[in-house]
C-alpha positions in Angstrom: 9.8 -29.9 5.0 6.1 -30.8 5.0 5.9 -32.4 2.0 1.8 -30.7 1.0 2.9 -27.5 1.9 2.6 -25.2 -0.2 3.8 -21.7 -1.1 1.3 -18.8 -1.9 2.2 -16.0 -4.2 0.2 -12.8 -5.2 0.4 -12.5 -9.0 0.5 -8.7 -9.7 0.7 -9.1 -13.3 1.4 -5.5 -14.1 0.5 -6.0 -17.7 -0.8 -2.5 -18.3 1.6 -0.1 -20.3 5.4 0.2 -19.1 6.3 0.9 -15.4 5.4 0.5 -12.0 1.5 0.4 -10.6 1.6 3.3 -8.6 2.6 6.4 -9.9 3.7 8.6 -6.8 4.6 12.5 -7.2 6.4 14.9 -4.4 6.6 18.1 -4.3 9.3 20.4 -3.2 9.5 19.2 0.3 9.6 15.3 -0.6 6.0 14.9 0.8 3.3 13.0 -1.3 2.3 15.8 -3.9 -0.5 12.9 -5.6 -0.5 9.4 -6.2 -2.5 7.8 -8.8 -2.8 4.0 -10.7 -0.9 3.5 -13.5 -3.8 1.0 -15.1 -7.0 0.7 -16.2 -9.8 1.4 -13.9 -12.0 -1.8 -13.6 -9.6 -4.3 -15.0 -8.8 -7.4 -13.6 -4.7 -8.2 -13.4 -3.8 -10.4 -10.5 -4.7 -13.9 -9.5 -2.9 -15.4 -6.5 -1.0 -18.9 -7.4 -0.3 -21.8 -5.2 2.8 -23.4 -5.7 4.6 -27.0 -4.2 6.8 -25.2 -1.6 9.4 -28.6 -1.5 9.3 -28.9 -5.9 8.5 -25.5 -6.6 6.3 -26.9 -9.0 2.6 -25.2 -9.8 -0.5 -26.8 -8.3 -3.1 -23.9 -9.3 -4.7 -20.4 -9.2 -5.7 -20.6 -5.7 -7.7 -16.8 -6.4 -8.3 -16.6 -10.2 -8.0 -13.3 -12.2 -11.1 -12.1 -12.6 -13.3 -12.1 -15.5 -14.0 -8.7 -17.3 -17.2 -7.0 -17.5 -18.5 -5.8 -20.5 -20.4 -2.2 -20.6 -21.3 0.4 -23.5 -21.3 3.6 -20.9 -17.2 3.9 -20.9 -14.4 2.7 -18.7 -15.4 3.9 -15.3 -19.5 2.1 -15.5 -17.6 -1.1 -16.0 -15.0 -0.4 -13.2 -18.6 0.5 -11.1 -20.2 -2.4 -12.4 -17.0 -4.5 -11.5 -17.2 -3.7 -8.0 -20.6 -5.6 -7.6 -20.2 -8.3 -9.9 -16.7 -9.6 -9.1 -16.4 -9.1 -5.1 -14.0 -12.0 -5.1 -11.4 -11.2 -7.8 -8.7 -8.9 -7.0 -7.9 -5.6 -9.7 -4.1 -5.6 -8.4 -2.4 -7.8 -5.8 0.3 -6.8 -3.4 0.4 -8.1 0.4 -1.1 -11.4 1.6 -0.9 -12.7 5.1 -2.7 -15.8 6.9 -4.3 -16.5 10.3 -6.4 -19.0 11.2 -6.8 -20.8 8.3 -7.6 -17.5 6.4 -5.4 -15.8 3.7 -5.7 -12.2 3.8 -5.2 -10.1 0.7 -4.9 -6.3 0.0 -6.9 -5.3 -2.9 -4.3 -2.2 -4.2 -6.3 -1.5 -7.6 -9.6 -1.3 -5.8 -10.8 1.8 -6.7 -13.2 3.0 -3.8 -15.1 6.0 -5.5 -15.9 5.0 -9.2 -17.7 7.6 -9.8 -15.2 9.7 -8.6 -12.2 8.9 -10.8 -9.8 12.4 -10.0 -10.1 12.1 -6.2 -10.9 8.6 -5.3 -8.5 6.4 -3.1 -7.6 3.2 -3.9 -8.0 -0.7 -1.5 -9.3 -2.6 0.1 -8.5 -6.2 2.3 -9.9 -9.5 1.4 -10.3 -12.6 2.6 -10.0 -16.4 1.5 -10.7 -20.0 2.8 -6.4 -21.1 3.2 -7.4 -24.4 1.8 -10.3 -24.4 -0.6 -9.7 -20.6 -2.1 -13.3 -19.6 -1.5 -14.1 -16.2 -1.2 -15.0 -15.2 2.4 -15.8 -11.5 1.8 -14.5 -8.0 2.5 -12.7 -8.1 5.8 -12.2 -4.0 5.5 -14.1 -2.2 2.9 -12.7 0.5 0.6 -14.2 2.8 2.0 -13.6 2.1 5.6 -9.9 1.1 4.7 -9.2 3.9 3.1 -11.5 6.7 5.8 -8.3 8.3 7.5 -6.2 8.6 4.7 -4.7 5.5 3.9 -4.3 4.8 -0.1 -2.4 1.7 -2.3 -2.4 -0.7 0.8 1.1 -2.0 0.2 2.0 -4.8 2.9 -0.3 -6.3 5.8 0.9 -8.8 8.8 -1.2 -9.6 12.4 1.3 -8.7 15.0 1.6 -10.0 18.4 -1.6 -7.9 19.9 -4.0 -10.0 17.1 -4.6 -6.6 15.2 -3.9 -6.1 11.5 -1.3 -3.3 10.4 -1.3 -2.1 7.0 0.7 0.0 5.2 -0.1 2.8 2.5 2.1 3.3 -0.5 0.1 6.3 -1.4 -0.4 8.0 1.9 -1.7 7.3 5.4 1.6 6.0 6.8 1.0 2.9 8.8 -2.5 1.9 10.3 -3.9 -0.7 12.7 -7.1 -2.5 12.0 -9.0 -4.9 14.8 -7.5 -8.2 13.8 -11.2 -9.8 14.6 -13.7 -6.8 13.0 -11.3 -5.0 10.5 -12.2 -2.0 12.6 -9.8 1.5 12.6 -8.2 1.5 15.4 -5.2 4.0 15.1 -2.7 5.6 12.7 0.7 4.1 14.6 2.7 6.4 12.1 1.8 8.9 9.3 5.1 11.7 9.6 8.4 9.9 9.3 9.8 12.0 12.6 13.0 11.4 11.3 12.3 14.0 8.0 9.1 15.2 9.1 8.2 14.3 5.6 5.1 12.1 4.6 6.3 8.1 5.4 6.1 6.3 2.6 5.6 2.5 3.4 6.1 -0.2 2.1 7.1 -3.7 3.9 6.3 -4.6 7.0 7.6 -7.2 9.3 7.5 -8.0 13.7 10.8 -8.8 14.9 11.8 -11.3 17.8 11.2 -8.4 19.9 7.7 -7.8 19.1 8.7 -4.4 17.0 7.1 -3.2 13.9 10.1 -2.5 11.4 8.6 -0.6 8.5 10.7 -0.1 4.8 10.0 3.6 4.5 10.6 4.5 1.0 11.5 7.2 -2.0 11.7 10.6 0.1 13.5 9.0 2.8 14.8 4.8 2.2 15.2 3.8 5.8 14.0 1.0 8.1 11.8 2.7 11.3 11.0 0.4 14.4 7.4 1.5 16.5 7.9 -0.1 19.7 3.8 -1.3 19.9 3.8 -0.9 23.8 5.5 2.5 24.2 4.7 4.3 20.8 8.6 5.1 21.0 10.0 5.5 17.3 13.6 4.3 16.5 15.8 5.2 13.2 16.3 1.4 13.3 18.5 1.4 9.7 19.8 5.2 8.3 19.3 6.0 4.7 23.4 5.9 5.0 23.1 1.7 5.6 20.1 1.1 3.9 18.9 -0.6 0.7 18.7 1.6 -2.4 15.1 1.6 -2.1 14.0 -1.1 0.8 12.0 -4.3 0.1 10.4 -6.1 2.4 12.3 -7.9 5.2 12.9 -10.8 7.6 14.9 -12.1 10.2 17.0 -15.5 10.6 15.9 -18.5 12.1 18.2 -17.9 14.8 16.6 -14.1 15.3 20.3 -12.7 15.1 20.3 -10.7 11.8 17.8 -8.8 10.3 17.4 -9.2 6.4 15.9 -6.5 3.6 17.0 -7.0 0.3 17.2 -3.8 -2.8 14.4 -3.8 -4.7 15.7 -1.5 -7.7 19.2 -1.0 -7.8 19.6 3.0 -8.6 23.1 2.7 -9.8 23.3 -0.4 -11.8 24.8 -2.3 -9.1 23.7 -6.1 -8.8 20.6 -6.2 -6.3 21.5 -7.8 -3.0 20.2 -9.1 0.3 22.0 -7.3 3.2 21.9 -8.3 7.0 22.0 -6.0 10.4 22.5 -6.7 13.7 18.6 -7.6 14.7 19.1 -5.5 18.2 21.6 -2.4 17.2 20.8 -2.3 13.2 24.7 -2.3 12.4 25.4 -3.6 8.8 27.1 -6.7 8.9 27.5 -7.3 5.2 25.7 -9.1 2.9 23.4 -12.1 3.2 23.3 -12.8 -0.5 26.2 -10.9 -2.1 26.6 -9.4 -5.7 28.6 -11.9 -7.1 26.0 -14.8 -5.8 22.9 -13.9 -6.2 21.1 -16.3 -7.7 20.1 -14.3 -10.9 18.0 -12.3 -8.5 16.6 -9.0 -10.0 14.7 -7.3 -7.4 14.2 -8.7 -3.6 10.6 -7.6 -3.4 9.1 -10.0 0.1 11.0 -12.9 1.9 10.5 -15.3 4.1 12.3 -18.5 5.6 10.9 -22.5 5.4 11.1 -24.4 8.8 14.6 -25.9 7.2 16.0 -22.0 7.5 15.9 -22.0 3.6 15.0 -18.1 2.1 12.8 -17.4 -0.6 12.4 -14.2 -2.4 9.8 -12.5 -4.4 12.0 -11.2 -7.6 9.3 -8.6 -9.0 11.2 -7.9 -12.1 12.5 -10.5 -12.8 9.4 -12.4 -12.5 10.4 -15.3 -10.2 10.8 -17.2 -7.4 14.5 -17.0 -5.7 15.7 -19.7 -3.1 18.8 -19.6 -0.7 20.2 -21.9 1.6 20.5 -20.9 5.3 24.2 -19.6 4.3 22.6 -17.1 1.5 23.8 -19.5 -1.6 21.3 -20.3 -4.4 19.8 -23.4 -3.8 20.2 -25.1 -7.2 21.2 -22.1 -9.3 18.5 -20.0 -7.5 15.7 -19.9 -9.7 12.7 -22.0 -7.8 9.7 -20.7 -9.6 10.7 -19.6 -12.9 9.3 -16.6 -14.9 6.2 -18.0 -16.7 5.5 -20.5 -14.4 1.5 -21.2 -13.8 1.3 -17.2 -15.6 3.9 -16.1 -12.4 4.5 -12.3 -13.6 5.9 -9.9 -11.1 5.4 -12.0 -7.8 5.1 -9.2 -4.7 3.7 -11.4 -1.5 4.6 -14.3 -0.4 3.6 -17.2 2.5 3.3 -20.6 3.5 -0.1 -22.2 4.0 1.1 -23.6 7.3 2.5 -20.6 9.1 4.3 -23.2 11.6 6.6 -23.9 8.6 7.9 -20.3 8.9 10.7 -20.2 11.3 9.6 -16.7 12.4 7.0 -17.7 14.8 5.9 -15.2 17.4 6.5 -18.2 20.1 10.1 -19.1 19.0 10.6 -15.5 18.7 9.9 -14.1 22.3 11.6 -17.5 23.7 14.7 -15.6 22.9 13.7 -12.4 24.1 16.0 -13.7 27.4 19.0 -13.6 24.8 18.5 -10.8 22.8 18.0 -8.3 25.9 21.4 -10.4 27.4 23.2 -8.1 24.8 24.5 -5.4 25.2 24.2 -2.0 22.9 28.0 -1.4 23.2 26.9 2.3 23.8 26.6 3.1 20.0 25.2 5.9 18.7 22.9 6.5 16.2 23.0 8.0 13.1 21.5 11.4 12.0 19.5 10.7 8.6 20.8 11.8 4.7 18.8 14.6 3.6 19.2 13.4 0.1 17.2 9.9 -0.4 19.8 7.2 -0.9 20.5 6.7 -4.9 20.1 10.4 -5.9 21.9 13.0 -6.0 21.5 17.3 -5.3 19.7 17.3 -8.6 17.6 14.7 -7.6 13.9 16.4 -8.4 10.9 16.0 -6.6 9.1 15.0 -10.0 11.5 13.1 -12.2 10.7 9.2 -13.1 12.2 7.3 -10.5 9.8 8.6 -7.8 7.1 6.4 -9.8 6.3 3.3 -7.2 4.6 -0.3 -7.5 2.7 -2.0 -5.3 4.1 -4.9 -5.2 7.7 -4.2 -5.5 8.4 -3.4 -1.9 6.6 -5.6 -0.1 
């Protein structure tokens, strides 16, 4: 590996009370009832931190936590007065994403309408210089993130067309922004057709074959694939197969499987990384299995190094995990331990040279030839669970576990 590369993490810090960062309520029908922040309006908690991606050793705050603003008229005048006096600090972290020399960041704790605490929405995306850290500016506003519906931006990725997608924890499904203005340019997916409930998203990734696959979460705990061409929607991963509740996901270097890890493990059960079939979506086991997981606690994001070794965001454990192309932990697992430059629930993840990533889009569709050589087999697909994975009949559409993070799924 390159030896200056260097691995970017967004710092969530959820220091604020016990529990996750978003709270999310359903009603009776499993559709978002509210979502609201679990923290202090106007309070700076994430940084972003640069790390030695070959020693795993800390280099620096590439984006600082931000500096609090004193004010004697209450909490929400210094959450206004925040917005205009610390454009380039982030509230609360979650997805990051580079192109063309420019890290992208969502903004989850940005709260759009201060003076508007009960009905605002929450986000915006920002943007920094990949090498010095200087703050570029708002690539989408709050306001104009968050115009048709979208709230909590979770993940965010540039796919194949050069247009952002972003996806809303707290409503709005997934949305596509002009990869060059940060325009709207359409809502690719705001029912889950599967439930014809509210999608609740959370990671996003593009496959070899130039899919979106989308970790739909909480009232549902599938993986969904949007063709981008056609608009046609696949039940790519049933709730049946599925992670407890998805995390964000990957595929192999050699664009076989398809990775997504558990993020909280309902039933006590040790948290795992299990593969697919990347064309069909069979399970074919486990990646990193229970009994060798590296100490990890929660597979938030991943991504593969050009050597085809796997590192994972472990939000509650508060570290970095790294596997070996086989799924075993690369010295004992633990690459970035908790503590490590402040590192305190870690959501996204990337390189600083997105050529070290194995999953480029080039190597990708150079296989396209091989993956469409395969057959289907003439499988058929599965219906979807009623009941999200991990509960049961008396699951209610209020109790605890429906709370969600932001940066936990990523």
């Amino acid at each position: 590996m390159n030896p200056e590369l260097s691995l970017y993490v967004s710092n969530v810090n959820n220091t604020f009370g016990v529990g996750p960062v978003v709270l999310i309520t359903l009603d009776e029908n499993l559709n978002i009832a509210s979502a609201g922040p679990n923290f202090e309006a106007g309070t700076f908690y994430s940084s972003i931190l640069e790390y030695d991606a070959t020693t795993g050793q800390f280099i620096r705050d590439f984006v600082p936590q931000g500096t609090e603003v004193e004010s004697d008229f209450g909490i929400f005048a210094r959450a206004f007065a925040q917005r205009f006096q610390n454009q380039e600090s982030i509230f609360f972290s979650s997805g990051i994403t580079f192109k063309d020399g420019i890290l992208y960041a969502n903004d989850q704790g940005y709260q759009v309408n201060a003076n508007d605490p009960e009905n605002t929405r929450y986000g915006r995306i920002v943007k920094y210089d990949a090498t010095t850290g200087e703050f570029l500016g708002e690539f989408i506003s709050g306001f104009d993130l968050t115009a048709n519906g979208l709230n909590f931006p979770e993940d965010l990725l540039f796919g194949p067309d050069g247009d952002l997608y972003i996806s809303g924890l707290g409503g709005g499904g997934v949305q596509k922004f002009d990869g060059e203005t940060g325009a709207y340019e359409a809502t690719i997916i705001e029912t889950n057709p599967f439930t014809s409930r509210d999608l609740i998203a959370a990671g996003l990734n593009f496959g070899p074959d130039g899919n979106l696959y989308i970790s739909s979460v909480l009232n549902d705990n599938s993986i969904i694939r949007y063709n981008l061409e056609s608009g046609a929607v696949e039940q790519f991963i049933s709730p049946e197969f599925a992670p407890q509740i998805p995390s964000g996901s990957t595929f192999t270097p050699d664009n076989r499987l398809f990775l997504n890890g558990t993020f909280v493990s309902l039933d006590g059960s040790p948290v795992t990384i299990q593969q697919f079939d990347a064309l069909t979506g069979q399970s074919e086991g486990f990646f990193v299995p229970p009994n060798n997981n590296g100490g990890l606690t929660s597979a938030s994001r991943m991504i593969f190094d050009g050597e085809g070794n796997l590192y994972v965001s472990d939000f509650n454990g508060s570290q970095i995990v790294k596997f070996d192309s086989s799924g075993n932990p690369v010295d004992g697992g633990i690459f970035v331990p908790s503590g490590s430059g402040g590192l305190n629930n870690p959501g996204g993840i990337g390189f600083s040279d997105a050529s070290q990533s194995i999953m480029t889009y080039d190597d990708a569709l150079s296989l396209l030839e091989t993956i469409f050589s395969r057959s289907l087999g003439g499988s058929e697909s599965l219906s979807p669970s009623l009941i999200p994975a991990g509960f049961d009949n008396s699951f209610g559409a209020e109790t605890a576990p429906l709370a969600a993070s932001s940066s936990p799924f990523g």
